[in-house]
DRENPA-3360 file (N, C-alpha, C; in nm, 2 decimals, always signed):
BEGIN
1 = XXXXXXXX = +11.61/+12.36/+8.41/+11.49/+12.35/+8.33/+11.40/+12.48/+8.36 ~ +11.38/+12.59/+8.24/+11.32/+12.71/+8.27/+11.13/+12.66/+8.26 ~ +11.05/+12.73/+8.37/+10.94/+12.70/+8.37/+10.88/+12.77/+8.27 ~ +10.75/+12.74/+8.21/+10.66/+12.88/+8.15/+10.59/+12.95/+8.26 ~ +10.55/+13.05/+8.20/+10.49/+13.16/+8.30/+10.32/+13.09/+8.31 ~ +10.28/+13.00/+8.20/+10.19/+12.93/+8.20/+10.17/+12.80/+8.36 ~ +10.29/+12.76/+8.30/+10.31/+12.69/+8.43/+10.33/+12.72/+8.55 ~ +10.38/+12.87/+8.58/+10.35/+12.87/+8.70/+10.27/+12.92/+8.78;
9 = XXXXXXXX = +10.17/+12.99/+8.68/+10.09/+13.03/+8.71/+9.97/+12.93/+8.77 ~ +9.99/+12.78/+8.67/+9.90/+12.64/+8.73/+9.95/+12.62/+8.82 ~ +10.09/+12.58/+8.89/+10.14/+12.54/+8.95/+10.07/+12.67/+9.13 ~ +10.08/+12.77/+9.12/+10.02/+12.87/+9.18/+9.91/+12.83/+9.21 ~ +9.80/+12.83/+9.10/+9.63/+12.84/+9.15/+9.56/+12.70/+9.16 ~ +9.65/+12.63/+9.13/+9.62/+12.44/+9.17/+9.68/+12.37/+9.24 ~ +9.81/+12.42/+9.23/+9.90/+12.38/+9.38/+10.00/+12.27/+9.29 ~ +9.97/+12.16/+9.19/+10.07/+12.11/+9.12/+10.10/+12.06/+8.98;
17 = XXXXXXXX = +10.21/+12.05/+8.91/+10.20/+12.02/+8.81/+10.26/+11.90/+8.76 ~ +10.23/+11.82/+8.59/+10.31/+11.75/+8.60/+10.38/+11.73/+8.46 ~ +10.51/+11.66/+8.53/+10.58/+11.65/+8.39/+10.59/+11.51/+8.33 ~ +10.55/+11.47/+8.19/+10.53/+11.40/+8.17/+10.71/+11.33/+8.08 ~ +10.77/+11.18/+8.12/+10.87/+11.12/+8.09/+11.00/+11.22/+8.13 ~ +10.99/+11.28/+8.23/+11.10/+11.36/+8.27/+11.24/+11.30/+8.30 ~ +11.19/+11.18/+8.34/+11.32/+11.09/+8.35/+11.31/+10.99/+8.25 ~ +11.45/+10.90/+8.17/+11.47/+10.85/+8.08/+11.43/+10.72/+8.11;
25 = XXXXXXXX = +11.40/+10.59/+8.02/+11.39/+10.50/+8.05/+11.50/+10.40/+8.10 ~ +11.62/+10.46/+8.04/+11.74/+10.44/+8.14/+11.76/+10.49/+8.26 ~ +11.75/+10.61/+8.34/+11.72/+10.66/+8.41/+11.61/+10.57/+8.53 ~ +11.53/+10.55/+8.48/+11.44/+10.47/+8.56/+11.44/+10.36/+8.58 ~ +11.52/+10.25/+8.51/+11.56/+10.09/+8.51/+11.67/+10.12/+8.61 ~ +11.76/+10.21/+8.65/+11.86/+10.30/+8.75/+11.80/+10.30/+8.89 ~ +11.70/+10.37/+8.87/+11.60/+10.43/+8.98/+11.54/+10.28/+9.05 ~ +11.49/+10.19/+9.00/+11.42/+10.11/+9.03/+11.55/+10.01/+9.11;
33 = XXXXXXXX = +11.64/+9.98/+9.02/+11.73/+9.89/+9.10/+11.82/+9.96/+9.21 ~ +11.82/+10.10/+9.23/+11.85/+10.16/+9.35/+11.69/+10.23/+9.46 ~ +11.65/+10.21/+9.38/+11.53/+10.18/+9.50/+11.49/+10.07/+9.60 ~ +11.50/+9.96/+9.51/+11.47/+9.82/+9.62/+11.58/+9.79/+9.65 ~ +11.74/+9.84/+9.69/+11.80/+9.78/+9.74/+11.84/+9.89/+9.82 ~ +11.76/+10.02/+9.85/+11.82/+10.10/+9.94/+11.66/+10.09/+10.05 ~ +11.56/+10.04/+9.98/+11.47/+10.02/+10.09/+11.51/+9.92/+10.14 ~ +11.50/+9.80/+10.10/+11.57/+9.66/+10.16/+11.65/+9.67/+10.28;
41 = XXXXXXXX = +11.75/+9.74/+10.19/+11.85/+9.74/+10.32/+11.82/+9.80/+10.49 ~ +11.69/+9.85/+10.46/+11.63/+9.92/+10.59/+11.51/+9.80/+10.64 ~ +11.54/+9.69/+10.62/+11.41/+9.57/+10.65/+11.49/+9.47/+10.70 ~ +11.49/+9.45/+10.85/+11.54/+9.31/+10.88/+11.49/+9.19/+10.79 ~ +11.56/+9.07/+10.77/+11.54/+9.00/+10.62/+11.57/+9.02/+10.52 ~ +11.57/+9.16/+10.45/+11.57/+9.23/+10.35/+11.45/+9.20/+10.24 ~ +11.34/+9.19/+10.29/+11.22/+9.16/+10.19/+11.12/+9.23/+10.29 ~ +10.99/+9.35/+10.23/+10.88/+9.40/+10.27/+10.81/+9.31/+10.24;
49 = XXXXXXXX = +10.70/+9.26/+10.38/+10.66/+9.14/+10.38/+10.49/+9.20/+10.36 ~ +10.48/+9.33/+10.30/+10.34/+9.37/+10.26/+10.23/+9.38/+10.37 ~ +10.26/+9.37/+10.47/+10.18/+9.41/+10.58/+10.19/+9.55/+10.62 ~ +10.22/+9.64/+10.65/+10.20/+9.77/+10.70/+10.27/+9.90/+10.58 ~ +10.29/+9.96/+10.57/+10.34/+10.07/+10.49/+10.53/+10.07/+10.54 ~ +10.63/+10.05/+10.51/+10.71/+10.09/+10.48/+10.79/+10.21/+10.42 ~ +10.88/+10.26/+10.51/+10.95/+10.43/+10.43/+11.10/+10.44/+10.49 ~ +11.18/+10.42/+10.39/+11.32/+10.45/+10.41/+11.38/+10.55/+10.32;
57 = XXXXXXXX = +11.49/+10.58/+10.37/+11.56/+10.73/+10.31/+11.63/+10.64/+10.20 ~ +11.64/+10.75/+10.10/+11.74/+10.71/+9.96/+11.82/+10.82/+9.96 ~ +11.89/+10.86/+10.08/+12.03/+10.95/+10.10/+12.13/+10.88/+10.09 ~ +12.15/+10.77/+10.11/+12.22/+10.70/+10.14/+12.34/+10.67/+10.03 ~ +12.45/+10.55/+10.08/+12.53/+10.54/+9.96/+12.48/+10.40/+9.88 ~ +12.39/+10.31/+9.94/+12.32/+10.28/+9.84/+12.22/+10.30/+9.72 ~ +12.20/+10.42/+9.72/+12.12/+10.47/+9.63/+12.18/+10.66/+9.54 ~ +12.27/+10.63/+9.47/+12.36/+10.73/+9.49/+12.32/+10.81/+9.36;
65 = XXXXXXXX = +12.24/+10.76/+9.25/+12.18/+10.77/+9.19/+12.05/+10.88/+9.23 ~ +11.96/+10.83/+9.30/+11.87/+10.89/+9.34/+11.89/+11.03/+9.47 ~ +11.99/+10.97/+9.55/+12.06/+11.08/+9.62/+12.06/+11.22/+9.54 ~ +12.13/+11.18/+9.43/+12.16/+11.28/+9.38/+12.06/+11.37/+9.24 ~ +11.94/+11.34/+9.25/+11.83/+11.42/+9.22/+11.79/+11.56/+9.27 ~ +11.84/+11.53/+9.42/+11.81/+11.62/+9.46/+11.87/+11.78/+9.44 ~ +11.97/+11.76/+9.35/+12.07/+11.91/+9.31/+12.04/+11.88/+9.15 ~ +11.99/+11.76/+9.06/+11.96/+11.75/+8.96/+11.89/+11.89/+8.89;
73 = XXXXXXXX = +11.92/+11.94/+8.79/+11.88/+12.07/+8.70/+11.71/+12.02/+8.67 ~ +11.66/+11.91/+8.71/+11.46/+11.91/+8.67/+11.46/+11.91/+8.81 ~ +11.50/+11.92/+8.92/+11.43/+11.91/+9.04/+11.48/+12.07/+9.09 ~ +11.57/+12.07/+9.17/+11.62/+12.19/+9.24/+11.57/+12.32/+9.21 ~ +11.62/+12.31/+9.06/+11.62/+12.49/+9.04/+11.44/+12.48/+8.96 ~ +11.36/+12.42/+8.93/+11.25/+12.40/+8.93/+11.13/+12.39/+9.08 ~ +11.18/+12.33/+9.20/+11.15/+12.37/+9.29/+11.18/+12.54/+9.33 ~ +11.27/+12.59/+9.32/+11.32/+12.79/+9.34/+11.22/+12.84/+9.24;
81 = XXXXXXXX = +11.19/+12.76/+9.14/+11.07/+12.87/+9.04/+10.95/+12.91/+9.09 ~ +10.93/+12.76/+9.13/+10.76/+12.71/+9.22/+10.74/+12.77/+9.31 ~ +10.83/+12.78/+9.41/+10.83/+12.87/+9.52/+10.86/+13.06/+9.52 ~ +10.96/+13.06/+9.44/+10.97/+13.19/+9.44/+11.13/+13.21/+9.48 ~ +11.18/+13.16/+9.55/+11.29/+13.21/+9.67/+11.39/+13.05/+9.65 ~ +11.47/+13.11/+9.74/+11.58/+12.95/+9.75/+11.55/+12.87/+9.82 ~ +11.53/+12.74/+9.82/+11.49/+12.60/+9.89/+11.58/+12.57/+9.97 ~ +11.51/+12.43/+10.00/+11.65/+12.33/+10.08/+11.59/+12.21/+10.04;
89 = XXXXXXXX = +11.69/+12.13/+10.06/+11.68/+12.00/+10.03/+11.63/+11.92/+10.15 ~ +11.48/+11.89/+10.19/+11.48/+11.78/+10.30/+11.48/+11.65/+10.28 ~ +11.46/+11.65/+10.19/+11.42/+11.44/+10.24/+11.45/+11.41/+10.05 ~ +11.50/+11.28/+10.05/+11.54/+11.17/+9.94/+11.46/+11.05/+9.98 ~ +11.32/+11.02/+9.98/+11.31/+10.89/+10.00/+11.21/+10.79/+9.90 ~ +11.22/+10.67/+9.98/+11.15/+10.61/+9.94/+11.00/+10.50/+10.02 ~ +10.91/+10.47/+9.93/+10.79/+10.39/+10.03/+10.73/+10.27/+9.96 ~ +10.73/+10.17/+10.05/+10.64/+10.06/+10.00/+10.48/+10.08/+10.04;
97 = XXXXXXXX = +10.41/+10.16/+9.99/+10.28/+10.19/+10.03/+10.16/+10.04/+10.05 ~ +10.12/+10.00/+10.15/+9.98/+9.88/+10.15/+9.86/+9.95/+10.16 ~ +9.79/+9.91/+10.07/+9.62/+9.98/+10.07/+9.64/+10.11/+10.03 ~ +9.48/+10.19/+10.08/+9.44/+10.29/+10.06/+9.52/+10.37/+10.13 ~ +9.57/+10.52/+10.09/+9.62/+10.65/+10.15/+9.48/+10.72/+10.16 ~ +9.43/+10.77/+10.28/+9.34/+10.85/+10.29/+9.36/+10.99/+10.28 ~ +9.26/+11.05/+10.25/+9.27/+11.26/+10.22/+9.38/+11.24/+10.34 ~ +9.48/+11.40/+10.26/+9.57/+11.44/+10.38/+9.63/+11.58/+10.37;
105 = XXXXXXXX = +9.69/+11.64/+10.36/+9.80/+11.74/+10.33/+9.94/+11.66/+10.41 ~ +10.03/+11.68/+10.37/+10.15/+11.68/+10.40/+10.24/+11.79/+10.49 ~ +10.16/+11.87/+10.55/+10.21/+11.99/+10.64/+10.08/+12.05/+10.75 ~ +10.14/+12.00/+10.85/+10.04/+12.12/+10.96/+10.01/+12.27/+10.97 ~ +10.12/+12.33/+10.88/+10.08/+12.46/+10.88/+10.14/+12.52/+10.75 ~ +10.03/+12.65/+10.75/+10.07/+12.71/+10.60/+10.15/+12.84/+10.64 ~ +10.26/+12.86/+10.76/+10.33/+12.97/+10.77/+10.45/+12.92/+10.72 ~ +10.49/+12.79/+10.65/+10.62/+12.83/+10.54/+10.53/+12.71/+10.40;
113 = XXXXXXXX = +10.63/+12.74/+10.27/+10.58/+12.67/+10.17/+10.71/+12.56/+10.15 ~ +10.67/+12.46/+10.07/+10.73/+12.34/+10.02/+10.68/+12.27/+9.93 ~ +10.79/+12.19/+9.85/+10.72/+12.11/+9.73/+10.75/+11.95/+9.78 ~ +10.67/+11.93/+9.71/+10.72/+11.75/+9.65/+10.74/+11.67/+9.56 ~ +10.83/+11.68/+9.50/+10.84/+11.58/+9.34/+10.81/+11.39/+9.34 ~ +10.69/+11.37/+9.31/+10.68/+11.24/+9.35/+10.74/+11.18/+9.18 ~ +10.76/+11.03/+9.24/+10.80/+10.94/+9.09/+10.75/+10.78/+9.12 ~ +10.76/+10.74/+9.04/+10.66/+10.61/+9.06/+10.71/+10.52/+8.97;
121 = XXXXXXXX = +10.80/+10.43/+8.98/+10.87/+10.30/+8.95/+10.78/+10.22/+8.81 ~ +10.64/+10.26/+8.88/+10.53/+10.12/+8.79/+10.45/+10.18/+8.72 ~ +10.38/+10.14/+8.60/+10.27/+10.20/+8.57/+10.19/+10.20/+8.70 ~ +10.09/+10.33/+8.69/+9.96/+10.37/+8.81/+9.85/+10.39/+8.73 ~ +9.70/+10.36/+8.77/+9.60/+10.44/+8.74/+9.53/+10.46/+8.83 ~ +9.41/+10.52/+8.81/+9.35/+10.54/+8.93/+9.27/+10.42/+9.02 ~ +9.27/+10.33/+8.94/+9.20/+10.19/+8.99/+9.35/+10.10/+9.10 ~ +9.50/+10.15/+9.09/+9.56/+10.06/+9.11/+9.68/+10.15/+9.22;
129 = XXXXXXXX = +9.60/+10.28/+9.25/+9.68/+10.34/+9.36/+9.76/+10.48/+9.30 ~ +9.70/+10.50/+9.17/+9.81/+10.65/+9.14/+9.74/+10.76/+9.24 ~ +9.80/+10.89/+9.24/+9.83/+10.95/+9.34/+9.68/+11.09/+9.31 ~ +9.64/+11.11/+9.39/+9.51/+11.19/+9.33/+9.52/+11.33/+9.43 ~ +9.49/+11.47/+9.36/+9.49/+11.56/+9.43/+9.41/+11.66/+9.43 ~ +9.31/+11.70/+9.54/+9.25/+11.83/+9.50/+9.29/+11.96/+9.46 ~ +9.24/+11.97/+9.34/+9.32/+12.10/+9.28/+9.31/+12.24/+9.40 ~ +9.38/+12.33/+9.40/+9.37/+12.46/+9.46/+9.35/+12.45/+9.64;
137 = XXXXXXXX = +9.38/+12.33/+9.66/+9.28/+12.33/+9.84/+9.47/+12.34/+9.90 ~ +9.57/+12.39/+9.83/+9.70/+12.42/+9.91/+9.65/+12.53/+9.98 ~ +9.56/+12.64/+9.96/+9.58/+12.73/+10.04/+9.43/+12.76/+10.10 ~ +9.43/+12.84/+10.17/+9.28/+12.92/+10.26/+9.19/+13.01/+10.21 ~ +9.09/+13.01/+10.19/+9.00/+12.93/+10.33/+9.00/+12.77/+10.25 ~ +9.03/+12.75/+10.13/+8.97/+12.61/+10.07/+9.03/+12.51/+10.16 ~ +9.20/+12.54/+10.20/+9.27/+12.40/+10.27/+9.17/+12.39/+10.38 ~ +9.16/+12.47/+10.47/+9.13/+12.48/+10.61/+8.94/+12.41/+10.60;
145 = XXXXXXXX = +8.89/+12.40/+10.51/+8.78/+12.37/+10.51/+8.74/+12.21/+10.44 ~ +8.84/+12.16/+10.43/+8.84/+12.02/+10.33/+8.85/+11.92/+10.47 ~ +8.74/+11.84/+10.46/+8.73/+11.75/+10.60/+8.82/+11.58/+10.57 ~ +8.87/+11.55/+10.66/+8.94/+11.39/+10.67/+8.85/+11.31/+10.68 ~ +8.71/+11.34/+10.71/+8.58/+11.27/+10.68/+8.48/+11.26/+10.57 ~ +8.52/+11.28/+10.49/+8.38/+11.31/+10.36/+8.28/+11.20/+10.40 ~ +8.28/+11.09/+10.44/+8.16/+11.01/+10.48/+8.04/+11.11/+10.56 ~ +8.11/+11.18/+10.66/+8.05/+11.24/+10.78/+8.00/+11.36/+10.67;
153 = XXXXXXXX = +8.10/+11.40/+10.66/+8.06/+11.60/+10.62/+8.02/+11.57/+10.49 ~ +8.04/+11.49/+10.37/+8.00/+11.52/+10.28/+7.91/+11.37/+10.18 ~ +7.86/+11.30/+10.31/+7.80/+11.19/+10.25/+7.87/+11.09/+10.16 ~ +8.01/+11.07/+10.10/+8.07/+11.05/+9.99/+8.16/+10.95/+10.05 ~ +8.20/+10.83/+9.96/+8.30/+10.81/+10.00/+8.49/+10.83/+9.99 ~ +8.52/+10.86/+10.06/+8.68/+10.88/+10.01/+8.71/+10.90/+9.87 ~ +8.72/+10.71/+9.84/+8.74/+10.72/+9.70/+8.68/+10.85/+9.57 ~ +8.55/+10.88/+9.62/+8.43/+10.97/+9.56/+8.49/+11.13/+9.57;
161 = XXXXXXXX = +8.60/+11.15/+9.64/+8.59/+11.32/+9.64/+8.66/+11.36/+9.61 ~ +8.61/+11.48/+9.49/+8.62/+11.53/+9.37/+8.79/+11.56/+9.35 ~ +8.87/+11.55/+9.25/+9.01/+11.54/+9.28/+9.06/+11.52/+9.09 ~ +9.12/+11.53/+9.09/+9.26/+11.51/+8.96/+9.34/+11.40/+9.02 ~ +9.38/+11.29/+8.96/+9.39/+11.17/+8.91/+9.53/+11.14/+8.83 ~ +9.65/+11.16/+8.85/+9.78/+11.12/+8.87/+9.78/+10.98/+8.77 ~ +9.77/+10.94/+8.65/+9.74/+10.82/+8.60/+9.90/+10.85/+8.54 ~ +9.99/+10.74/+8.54/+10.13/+10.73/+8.50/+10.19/+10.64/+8.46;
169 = XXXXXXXX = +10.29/+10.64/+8.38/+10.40/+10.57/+8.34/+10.52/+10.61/+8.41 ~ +10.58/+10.47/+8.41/+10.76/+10.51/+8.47/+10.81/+10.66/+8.40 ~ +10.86/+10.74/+8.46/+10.96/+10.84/+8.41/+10.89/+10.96/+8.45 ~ +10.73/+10.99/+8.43/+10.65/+11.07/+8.45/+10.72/+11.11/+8.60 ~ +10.66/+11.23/+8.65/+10.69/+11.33/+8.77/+10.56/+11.43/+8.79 ~ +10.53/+11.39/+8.91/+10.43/+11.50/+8.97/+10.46/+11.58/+9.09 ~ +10.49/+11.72/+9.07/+10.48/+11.78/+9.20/+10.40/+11.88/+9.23 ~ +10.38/+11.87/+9.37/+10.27/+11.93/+9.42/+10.32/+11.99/+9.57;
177 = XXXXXXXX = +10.24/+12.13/+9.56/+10.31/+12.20/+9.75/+10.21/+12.06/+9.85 ~ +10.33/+12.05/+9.94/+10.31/+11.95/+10.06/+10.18/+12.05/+10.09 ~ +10.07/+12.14/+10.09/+9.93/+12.17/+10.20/+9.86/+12.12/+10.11 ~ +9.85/+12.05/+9.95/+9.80/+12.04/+9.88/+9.71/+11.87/+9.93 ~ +9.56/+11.88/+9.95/+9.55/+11.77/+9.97/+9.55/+11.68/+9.87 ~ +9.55/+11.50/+9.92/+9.59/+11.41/+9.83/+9.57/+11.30/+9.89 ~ +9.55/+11.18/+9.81/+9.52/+11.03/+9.85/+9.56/+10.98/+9.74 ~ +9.57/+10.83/+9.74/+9.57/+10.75/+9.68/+9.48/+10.62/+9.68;
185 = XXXXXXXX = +9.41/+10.54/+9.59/+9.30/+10.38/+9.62/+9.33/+10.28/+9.53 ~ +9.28/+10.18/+9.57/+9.30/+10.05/+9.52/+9.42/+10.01/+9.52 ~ +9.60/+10.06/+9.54/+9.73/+10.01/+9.51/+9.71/+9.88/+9.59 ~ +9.81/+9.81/+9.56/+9.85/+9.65/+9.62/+9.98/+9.68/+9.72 ~ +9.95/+9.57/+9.81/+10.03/+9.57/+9.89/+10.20/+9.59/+9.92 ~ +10.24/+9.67/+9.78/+10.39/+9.67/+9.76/+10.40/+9.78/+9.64 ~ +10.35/+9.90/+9.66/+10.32/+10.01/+9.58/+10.42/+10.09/+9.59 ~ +10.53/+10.12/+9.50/+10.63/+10.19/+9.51/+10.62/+10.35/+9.50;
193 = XXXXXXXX = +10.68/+10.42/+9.56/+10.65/+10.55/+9.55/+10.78/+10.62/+9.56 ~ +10.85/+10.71/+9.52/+10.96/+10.78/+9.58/+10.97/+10.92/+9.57 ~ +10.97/+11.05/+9.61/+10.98/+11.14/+9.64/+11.11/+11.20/+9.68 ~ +11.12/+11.37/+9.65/+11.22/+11.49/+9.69/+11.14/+11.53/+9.72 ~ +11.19/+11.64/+9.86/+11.09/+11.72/+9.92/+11.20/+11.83/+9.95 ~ +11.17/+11.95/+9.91/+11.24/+12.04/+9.91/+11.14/+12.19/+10.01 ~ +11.14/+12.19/+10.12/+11.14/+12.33/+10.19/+11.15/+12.51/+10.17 ~ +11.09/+12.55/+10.16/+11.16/+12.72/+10.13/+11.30/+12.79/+10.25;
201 = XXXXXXXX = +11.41/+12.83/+10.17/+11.51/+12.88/+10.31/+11.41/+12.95/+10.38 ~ +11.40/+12.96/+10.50/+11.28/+13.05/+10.56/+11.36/+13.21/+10.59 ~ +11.30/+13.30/+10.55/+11.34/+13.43/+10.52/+11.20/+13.54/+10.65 ~ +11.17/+13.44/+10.74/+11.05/+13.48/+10.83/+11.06/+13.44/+10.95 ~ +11.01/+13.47/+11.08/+11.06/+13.39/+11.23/+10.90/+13.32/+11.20 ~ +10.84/+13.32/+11.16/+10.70/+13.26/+11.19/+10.77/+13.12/+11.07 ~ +10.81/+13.10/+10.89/+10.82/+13.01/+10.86/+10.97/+12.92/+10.90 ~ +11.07/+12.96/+10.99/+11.16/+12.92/+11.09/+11.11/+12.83/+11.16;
209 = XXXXXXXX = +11.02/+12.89/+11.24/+10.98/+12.79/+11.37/+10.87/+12.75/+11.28 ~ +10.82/+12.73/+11.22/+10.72/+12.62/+11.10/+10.80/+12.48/+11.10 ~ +10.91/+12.53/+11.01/+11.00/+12.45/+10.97/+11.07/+12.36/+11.09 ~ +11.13/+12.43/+11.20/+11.18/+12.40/+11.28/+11.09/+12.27/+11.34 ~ +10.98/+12.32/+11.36/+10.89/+12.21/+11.41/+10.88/+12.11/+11.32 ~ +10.85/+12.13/+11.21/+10.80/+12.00/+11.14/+10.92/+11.93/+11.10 ~ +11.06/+11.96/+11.15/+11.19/+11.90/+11.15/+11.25/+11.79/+11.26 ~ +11.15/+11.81/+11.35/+11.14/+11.79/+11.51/+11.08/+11.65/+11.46;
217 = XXXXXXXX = +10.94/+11.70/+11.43/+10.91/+11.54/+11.38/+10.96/+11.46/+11.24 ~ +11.05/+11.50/+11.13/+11.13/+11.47/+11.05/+11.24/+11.36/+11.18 ~ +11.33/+11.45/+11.23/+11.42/+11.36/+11.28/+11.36/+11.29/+11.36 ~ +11.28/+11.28/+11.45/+11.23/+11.22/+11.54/+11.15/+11.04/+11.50 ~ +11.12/+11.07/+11.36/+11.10/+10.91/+11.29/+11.19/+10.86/+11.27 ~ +11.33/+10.90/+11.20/+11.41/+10.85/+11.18/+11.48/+10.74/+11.31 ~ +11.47/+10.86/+11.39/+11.52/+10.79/+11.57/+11.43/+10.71/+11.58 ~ +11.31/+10.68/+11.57/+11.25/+10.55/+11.61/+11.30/+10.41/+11.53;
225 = XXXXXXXX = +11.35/+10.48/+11.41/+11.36/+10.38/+11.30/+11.53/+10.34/+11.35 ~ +11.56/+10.37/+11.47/+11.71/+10.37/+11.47/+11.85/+10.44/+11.37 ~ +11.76/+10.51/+11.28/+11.87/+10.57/+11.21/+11.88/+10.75/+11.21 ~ +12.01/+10.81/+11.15/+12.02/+10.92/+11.15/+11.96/+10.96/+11.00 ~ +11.88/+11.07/+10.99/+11.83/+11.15/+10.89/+11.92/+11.16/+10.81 ~ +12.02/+11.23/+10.81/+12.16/+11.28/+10.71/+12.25/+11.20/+10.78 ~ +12.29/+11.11/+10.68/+12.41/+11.02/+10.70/+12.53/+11.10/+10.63 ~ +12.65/+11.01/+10.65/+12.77/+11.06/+10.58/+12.77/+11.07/+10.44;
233 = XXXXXXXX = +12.68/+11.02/+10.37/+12.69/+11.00/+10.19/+12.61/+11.13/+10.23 ~ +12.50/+11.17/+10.27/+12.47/+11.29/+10.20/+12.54/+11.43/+10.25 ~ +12.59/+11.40/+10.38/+12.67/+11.57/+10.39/+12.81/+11.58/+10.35 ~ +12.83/+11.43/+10.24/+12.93/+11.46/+10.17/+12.97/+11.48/+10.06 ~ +12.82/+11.49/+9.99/+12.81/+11.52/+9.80/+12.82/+11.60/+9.79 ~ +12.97/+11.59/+9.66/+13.06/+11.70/+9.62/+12.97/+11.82/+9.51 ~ +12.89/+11.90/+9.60/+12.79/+12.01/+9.47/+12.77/+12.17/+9.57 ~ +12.84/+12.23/+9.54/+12.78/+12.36/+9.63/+12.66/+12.33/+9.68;
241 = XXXXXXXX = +12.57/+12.39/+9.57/+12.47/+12.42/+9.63/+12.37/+12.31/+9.72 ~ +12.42/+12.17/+9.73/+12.39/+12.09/+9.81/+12.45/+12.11/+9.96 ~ +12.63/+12.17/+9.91/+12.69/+12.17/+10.09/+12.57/+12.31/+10.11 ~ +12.53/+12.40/+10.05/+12.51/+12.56/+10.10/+12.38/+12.50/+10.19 ~ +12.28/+12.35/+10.15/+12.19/+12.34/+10.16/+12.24/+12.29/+10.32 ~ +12.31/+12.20/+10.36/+12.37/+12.15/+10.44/+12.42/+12.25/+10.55 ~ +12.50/+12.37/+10.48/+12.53/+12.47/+10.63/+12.37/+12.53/+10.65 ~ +12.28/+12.56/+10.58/+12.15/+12.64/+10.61/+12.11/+12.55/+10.73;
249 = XXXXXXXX = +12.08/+12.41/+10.71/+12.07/+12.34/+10.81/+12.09/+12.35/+10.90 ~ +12.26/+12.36/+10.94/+12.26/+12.37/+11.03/+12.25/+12.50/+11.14 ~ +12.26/+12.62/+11.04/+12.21/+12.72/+11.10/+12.11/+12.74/+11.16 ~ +12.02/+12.65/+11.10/+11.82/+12.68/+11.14/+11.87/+12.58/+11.24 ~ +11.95/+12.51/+11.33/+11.96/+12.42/+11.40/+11.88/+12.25/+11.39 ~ +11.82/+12.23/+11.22/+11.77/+12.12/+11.22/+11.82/+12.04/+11.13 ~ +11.95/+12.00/+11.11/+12.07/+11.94/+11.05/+12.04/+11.82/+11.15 ~ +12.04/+11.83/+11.25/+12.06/+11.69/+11.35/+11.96/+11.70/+11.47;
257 = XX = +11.90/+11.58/+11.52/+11.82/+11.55/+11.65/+11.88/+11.69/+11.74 ~ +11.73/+11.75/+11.77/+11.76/+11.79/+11.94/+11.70/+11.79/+12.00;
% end
């Protein structure tokens, strides 16, 4: 999928864009039934019982459908546009979100770049938890100056500060660079969400050890959760440019716990 120069230029000075019914309605009746049964399968019981937030990987071979988005021709090579340079493939997953997401960025630091393609199983609006983002605050001085308090610094509450509004249908797609802040309000206690998060190859020792670190804490959830990050279904999907994604990994040494 070739971008416009329109687009990337939004995608540049706002941080994300979005595509509207990118995935089919078959496509998505797909998506959904390999969604709850590759989160499931990560829930003793096999039922989210709506108490806390939930997040399991969709690398897996139960979900082989969605696995495989991540080399899909609307994600991959539309991530290399956004960025500029060649990516990698970090994460396939999925979340049962409860309550409010408060303001956040998705990255501690802005010495490497990354995207996120989010997708969303259910209708959203902004009353019922779709995904809200302040335009342009991916980069500095605007990121560095956006507070986790707006009550305190800006009198306002959460819900109140100023943002673009993610309102969706099944199929829709929004992505946005992970420093890009973002919340979500009002969703119900079983708010589906699923994401690719794709990395820049880092071509720098400063976005290396970026990466390297925030990899540290990548595998390091997984190990609490008792599982390995990259199972055998994903360092086995038969696609180049997913194995090429796979040896970079292991070059940058963050392919596996260390």
């Amino acid at each position: 999928m070739k971008l416009s120069i329109q687009q990337l230029n939004l995608f540049h000075d706002f941080g994300f864009l979005v595509f509207r019914q990118l995935l089919s309605a078959e496509e998505m009746a797909l998506y959904r039934r390999e969604f709850n049964a590759g989160l499931d399968s990560w829930i003793e019981g096999g039922k989210h019982d709506g108490k806390s937030r939930h997040y399991a990987s969709l690398m897996e071979e139960q979900s082989p459908f969605i696995a495989g988005l991540a080399h899909d021709h609307r994600f991959a090579p539309v991530a290399e546009q956004l960025l500029g340079k060649d990516v990698l493939a970090i994460a396939v997953d999925g979340n049962y979100h409860v309550d409010d997401t408060l303001w956040h960025p998705d990255t501690g630091s802005l010495d490497y770049t990354a995207v996120k393609f989010c997708i969303y199983p259910d209708p959203l609006d902004g009353n019922t938890g779709a995904l809200r983002v302040i335009p342009g605050s991916h980069r500095d001085p605007f990121h560095s100056q956006i507070s986790r308090d707006p009550e305190t610094a800006y009198n306002i509450a959460q819900a109140d500060v100023p943002c673009y509004t993610f309102e969706s249908q099944p199929g829709d797609v929004l992505v946005f660079n992970v420093a890009l802040w973002h919340a979500a309000f009002g969703g119900d206690n079983h708010r589906r969400q699923g994401v690719v998060v794709y990395y820049e190859d880092p071509d720098t020792p400063e976005a290396a050890a970026a990466i390297q670190e925030q990899m540290r804490g990548n595998h390091k959830a997984f190990a609490q959760a008792g599982r390995t990050m990259y199972g055998p279904h994903w360092r086995s999907i038969d696609d180049a440019r997913h194995q090429r994604w796979i040896q970079r990994l292991a070059e940058l040494e963050i392919l596996d716990t260390h």
